[in-house]
Structures are given as structure tokens and as C-alpha cells.
C-alpha positions as CSV (number, residue, x, y, z in Angstrom):
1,X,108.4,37.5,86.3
2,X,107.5,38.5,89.9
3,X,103.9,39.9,88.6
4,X,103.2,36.6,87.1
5,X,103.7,35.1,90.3
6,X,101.9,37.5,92.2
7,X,98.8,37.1,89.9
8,X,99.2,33.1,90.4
9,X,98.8,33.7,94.4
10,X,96.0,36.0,93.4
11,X,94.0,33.7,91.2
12,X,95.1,30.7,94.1
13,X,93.8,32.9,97.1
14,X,90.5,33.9,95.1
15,X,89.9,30.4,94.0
16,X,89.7,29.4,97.7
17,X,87.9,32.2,99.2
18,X,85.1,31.7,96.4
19,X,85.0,27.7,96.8
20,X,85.5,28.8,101.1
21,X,82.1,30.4,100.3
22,X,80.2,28.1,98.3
23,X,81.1,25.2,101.0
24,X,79.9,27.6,103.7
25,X,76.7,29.2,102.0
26,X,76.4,25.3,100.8
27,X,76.6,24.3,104.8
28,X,74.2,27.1,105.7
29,X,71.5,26.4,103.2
30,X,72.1,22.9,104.6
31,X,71.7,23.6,108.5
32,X,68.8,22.2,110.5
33,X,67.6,25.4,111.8
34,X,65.4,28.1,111.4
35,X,65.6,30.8,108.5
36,X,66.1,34.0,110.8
37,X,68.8,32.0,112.5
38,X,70.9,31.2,109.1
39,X,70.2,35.3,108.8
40,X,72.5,35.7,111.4
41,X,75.1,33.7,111.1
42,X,74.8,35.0,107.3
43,X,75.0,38.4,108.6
44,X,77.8,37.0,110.5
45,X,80.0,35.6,107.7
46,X,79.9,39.0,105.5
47,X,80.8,41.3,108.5
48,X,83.7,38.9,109.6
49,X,84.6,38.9,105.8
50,X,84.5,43.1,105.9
51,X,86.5,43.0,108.6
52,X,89.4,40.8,107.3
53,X,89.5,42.4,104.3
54,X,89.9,45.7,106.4
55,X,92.2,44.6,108.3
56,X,94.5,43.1,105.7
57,X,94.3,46.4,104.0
58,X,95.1,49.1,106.8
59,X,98.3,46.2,107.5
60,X,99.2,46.9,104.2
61,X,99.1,50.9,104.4
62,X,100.6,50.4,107.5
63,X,103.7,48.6,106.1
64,X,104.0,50.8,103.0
65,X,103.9,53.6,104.9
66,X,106.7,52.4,107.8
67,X,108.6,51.8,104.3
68,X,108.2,55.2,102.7
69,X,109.5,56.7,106.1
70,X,112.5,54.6,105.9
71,X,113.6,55.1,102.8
72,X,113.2,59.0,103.2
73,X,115.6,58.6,106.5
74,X,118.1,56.3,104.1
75,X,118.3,58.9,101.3
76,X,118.8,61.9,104.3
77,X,121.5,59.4,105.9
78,X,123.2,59.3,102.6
79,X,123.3,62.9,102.1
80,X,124.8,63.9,105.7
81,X,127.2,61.3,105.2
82,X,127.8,62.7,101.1
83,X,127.7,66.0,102.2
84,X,130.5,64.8,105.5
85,X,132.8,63.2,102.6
86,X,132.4,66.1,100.4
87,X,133.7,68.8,102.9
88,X,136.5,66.4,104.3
């Protein structure tokens, strides 16, 4: 049941980030200005886009990882404290 509504976000998020870049490309295409200047700020949008997504993805390793070492320092807690009861 959860990884239904984890695909529902999913599909939610990615409808908005593709209809976020339609309106945006639709805006730049739009623009009063000249073409190597809607370059830019194109060149712009995909970096800033790279980055977020890099960013969102090292947070995620980040938090996986801080929950891998804390559940190794759980099951070692358990087992000085089993070990305690056992000899006691």
C-alpha cells in the first residue's frame, strides 16, 4: 500500500516538474529579447535543474547512510546489553 502511494507522489511531482517546464520554456520562447540571451537563461534553467536534482540525491545518501550507521550501533547496543543479561 505504501508503494502505491509513493508512485502517486511520483507521478504528482513529475506531472509538475514537466508542466513547470513547458510554462517556463513556453515563457522563454515568449520573451522580448534576443536569442543568445534566452541561451543563457536556458543554459541557466538546466544547470539549476542538475543541481537540484544533485542535491536532492546526495541528501538522500546522506540520510540513508546516517540510518545504516544507526541501526548497526542499535543491533551492537542490543548485543552488549544481551550478552550483559546472559552472564548475569
Amino acid at each position: 500500500m505504501n508503494t502505491d502511494n509513493n508512485q502517486l507522489y511520483i507521478l504528482f511531482n513529475g506531472a509538475g516538474v514537466v508542466a513547470a517546464l513547458f510554462l517556463l520554456s513556453l515563457s522563454l520562447w515568449l520573451a522580448p529579447v534576443d536569442l543568445s540571451t534566452k541561451g543563457y537563461w536556458g543554459m541557466g534553467i538546466v544547470l539549476l535543474m542538475a543541481s537540484l536534482v544533485n542535491l536532492v540525491k546526495y541528501r538522500m545518501d546522506q540520510r540513508i547512510q546516517q540510518d545504516i550507521v544507526r541501526q548497526i550501533e542499535q543491533a551492537k547496543n542490543e548485543k552488549i546489553l544481551k550478552d550483559y543479561v546472559a552472564t548475569n
